[in-house]
C-alpha positions as MATLAB code, in Angstrom:
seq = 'XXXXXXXXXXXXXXXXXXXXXXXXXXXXXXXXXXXXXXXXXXXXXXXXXXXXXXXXXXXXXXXXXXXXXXXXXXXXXXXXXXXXXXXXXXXXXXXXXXXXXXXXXXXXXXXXXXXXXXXXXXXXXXXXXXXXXXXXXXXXXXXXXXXXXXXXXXXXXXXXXXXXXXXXXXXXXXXXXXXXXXXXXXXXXXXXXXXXXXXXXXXXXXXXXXXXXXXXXXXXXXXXXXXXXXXXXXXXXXXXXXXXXXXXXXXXXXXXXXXXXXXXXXXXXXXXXXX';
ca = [
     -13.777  290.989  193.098;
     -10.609  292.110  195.301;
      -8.241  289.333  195.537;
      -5.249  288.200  198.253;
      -3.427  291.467  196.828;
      -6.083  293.671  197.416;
      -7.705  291.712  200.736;
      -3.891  291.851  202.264;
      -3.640  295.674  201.528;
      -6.783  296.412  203.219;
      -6.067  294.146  206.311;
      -2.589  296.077  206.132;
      -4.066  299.330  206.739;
      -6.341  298.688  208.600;
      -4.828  296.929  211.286;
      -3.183  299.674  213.455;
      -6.661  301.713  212.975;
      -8.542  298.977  214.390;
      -5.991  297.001  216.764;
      -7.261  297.861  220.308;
     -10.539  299.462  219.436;
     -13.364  298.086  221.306;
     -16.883  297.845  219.917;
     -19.450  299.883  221.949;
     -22.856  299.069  218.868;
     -23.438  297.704  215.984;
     -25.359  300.141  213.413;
     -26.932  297.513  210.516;
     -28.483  299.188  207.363;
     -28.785  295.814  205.256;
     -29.418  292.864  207.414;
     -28.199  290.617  204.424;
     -24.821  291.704  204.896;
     -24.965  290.017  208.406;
     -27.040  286.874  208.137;
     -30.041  288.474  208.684;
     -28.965  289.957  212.069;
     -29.887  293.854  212.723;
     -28.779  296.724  214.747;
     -29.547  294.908  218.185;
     -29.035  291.531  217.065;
     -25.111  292.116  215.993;
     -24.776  294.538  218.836;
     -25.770  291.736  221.350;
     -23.005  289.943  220.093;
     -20.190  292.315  219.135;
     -20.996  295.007  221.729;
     -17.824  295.271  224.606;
     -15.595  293.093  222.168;
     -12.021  294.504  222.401;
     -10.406  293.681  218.738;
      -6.725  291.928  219.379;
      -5.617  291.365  215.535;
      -7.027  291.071  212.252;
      -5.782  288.451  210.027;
      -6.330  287.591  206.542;
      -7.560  283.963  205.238;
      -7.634  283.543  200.818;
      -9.926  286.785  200.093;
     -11.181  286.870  203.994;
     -10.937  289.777  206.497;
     -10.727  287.974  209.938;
     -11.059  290.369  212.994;
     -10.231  288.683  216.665;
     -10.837  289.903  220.026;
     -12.048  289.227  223.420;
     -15.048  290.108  225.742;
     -15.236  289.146  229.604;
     -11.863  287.225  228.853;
     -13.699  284.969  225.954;
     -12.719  284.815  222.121;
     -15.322  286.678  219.798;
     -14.348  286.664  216.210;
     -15.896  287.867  212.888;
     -15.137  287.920  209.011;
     -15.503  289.916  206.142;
     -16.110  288.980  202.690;
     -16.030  291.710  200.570;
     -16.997  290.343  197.396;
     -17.391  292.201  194.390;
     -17.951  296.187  195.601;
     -16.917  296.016  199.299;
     -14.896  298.188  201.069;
     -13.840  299.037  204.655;
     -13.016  302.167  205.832;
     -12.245  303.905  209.449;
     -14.118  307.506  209.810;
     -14.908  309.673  212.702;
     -17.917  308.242  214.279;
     -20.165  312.015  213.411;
     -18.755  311.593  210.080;
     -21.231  311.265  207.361;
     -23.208  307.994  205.999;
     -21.879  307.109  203.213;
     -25.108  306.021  200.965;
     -24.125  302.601  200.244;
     -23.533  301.917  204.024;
     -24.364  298.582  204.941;
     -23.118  297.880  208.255;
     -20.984  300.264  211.111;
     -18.957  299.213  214.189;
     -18.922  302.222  216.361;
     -15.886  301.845  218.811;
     -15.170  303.670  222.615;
     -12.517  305.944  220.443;
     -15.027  308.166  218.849;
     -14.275  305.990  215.425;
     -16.142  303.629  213.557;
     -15.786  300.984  211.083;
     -18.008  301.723  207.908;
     -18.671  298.539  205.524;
     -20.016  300.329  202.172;
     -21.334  297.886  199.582;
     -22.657  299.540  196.485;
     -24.000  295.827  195.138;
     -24.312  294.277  197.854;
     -22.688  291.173  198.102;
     -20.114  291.486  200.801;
     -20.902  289.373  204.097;
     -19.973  290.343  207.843;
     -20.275  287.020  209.818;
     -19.385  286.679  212.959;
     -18.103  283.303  214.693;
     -16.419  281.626  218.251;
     -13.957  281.091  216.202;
     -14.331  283.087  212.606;
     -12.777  280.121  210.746;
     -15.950  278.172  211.259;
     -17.516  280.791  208.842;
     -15.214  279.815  206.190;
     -15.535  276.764  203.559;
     -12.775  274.553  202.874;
     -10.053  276.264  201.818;
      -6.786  275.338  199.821;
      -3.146  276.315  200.759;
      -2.109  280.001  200.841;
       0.404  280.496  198.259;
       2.415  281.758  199.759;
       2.797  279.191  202.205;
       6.098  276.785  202.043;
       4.039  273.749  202.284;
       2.975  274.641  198.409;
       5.155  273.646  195.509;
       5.570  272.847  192.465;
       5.119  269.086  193.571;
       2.209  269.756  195.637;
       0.337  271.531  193.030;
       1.460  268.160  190.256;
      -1.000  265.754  192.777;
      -3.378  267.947  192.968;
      -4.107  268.311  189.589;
      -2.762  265.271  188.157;
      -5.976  263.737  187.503;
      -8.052  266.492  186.758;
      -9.451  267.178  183.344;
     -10.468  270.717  184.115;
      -8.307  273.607  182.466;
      -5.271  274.763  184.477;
      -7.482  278.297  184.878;
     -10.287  276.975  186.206;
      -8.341  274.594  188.856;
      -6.005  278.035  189.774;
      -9.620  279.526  190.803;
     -11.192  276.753  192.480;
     -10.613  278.001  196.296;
     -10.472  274.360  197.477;
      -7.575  274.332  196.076;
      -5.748  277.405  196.168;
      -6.731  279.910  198.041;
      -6.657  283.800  197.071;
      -6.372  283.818  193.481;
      -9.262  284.963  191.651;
      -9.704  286.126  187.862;
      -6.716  288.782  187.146;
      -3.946  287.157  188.948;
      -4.916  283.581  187.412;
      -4.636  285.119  183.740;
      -1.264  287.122  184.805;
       0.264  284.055  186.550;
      -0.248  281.820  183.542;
       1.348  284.004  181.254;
       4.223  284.596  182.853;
       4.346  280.864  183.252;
       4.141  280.199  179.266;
       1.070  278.240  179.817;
      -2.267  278.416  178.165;
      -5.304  278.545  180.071;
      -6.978  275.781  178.426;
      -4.391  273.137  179.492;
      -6.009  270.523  181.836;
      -4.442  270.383  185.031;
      -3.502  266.293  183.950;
      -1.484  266.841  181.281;
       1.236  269.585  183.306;
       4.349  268.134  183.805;
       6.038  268.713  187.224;
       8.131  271.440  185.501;
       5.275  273.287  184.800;
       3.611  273.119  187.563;
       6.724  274.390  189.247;
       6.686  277.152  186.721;
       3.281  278.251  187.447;
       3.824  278.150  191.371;
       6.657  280.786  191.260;
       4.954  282.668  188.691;
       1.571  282.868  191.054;
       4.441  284.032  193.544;
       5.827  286.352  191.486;
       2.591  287.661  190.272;
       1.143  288.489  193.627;
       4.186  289.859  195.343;
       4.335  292.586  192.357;
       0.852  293.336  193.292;
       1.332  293.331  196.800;
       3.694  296.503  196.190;
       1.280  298.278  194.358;
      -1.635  297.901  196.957;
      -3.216  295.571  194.639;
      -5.258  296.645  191.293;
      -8.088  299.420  190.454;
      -9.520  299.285  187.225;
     -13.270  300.433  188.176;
     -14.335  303.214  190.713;
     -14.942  300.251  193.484;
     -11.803  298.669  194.899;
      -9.410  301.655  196.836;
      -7.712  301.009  199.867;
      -9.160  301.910  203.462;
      -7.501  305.052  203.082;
      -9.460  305.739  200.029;
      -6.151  305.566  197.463;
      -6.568  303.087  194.072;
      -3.973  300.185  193.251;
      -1.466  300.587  191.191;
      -1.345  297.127  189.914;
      -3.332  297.712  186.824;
      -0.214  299.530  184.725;
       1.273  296.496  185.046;
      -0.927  294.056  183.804;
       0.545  291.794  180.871;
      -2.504  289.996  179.433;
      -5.442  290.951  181.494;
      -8.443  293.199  180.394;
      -5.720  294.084  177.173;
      -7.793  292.173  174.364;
      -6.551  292.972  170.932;
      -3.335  294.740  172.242;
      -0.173  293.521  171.632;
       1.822  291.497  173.086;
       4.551  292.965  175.402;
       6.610  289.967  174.140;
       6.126  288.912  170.789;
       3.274  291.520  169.851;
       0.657  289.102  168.768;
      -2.736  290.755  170.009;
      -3.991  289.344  173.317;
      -7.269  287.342  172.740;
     -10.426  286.817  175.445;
     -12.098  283.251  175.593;
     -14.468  281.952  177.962;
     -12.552  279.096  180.093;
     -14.698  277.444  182.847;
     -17.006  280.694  182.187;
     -14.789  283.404  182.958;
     -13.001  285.794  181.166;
      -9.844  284.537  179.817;
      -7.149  286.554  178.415;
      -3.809  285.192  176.735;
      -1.275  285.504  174.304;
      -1.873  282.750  171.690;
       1.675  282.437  170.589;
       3.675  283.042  174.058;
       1.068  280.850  176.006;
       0.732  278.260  172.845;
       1.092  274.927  174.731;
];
C-alpha cells in the first residue's frame, strides 16, 4: 500500500496537471470505487467543479474546488494497487479503469485500480470522509515527548502503535520497519516500556526515514506503485531491513529475520535492534 512518501509524490505531480482544471463528467466503471455512485450520480455532483488545490492528509489525496462560488471537495484512497494518472481525454482505457474525471482542457483524470480497493469519495468538506487521524509527522507539534504519552500505557508493540493511524498518521508497513531500525529498537517493544530517549530516537528516525524517501519519489518493489507520470520509486535500493530476510546486515551482518508483529510482516536485525 503507497504510504506518505509515495501519496506526497503523487499529490506533487499532480498538482500543476490538475490545479485549475474544471470537471465537465464523471465516467464510473466500478461503482465501488465511489460509494456506489455511477456515471450520472458522481457527475451530478462533481460536474462544473473548478479544482483550486490538492492537498495531502496521512495516505489521502484531497482535491478542493468550487462550483457557483460553493466548496466541493473529494478524496482519494488509493489503497493497495491505485494509481492516478492525467491522459488526453481520446487517450485509451486503460483496462483496470475504475473511475475518470474528464475536464474542459481536453484532459482527464484516470483512477486505475487493478484490485480494487482504492476509494474516490467526495465530501462539503473532504475531511468529513476521513476517520480520526493522528499527527502528521512531520508536523512540529510531534516529538519525542508527545509520542512518550501516547504510548506510555500501551502494551501493544512499538510496530503495531507506529501503524495504528489514530495515532500517527502516514506510516504504513516499510517505513515502520526502516524507522525502527535506524532507531536501534526492536519491533516487539511495547510502546510502555520506551523511555523518553527512545521515543525521541524513533521520532527523528521516522523523520529521517521519510524525508530519504521523499527524494526518491517514494518506493517500487512490485509493478503497481509508479508515479502519475508513470516513473517507479527509487526508495527500494535503499532499504536497510525491509523485504531483505536472510541478508545481512548492513551494520553488523547478522541476517535480517521476518516475524509476524501485530500480523504484519516484520523485518529486523536481531542484534542491532536487540532491546
Amino acid at each position: 500500500m503507497p504510504e506518505l512518501p509515495e501519496v506526497e509524490t503523487v499529490r506533487r505531480e499532480l498538482e500543476p496537471l490538475v490545479v485549475g482544471e474544471t470537471i465537465t463528467r464523471a465516467d464510473v466503471h466500478w461503482n465501488r470505487s465511489c460509494a456506489g455512485l455511477n456515471s450520472d450520480g458522481l457527475s451530478a455532483q462533481l460536474s462544473g467543479v473548478r479544482l483550486r488545490a490538492l492537498h495531502r492528509r496521512a495516505k489521502y489525496l484531497l482535491f478542493r474546488g468550487e462550483r457557483a462560488g460553493l466548496p466541493q471537495e473529494f478524496s482519494v484512497h488509493l489503497r493497495m494497487t491505485g494509481r492516478l494518472t492525467v491522459r488526453e481525454a481520446a487517450a485509451p482505457y486503460d483496462p483496470y479503469l475504475r473511475v475518470r474525471l474528464v475536464f474542459d482542457s481536453g484532459l482527464a483524470l484516470h483512477f486505475d485500480d487493478v484490485r480494487k480497493f482504492g476509494r474516490l469519495l467526495v465530501g462539503t468538506p473532504a475531511e468529513v470522509t476521513l476517520p480520526a487521524l493522528g499527527p502528521e509527522p512531520f508536523d512540529a507539534s510531534w516529538s519525542g515527548c508527545v509520542w512518550r504519552d501516547r504510548v506510555r500505557s500501551r502494551l501493544r508493540p512499538i510496530k503495531a502503535l507506529l501503524l495504528d493511524q489514530r495515532l500517527l498518521a502516514g506510516v504504513g508497513n516499510i517505513y515502520a520497519d526502516e524507522a525502527l531500525f535506524r532507531a536501534g529498537l526492536s519491533p516487539r517493544r511495547r510502546g510502555v516500556d520506551l523511555t523518553l530517549r527512545e521515543c525521541e530516537a524513533l521520532v527523528a528516525a521516522v523523520r529521517e526515514v521519510l524525508s530519504a524517501a521523499l527524494a526518491e519519489d517514494g518506493a517500487s518493489f512490485d509493478r503497481f506503485y509508479r508515479t502519475p507520470t508513470g516513473q517507479p520509486g527509487r526508495f527500494q535500493d535503499h532499504f536497510q531491513v525491509y523485504s531483505r530476510t536472510g541478508k545481512p546486515c548492513y551494520r553488523c551482518s547478522t541476517p535480517i529475520v521476518r516475524v509476524l508483529v501485530a500480523q504484519r510482516s516484520t523485518h529486523y536485525c536481531p542484534k542491532c535492534q536487540r532491546n
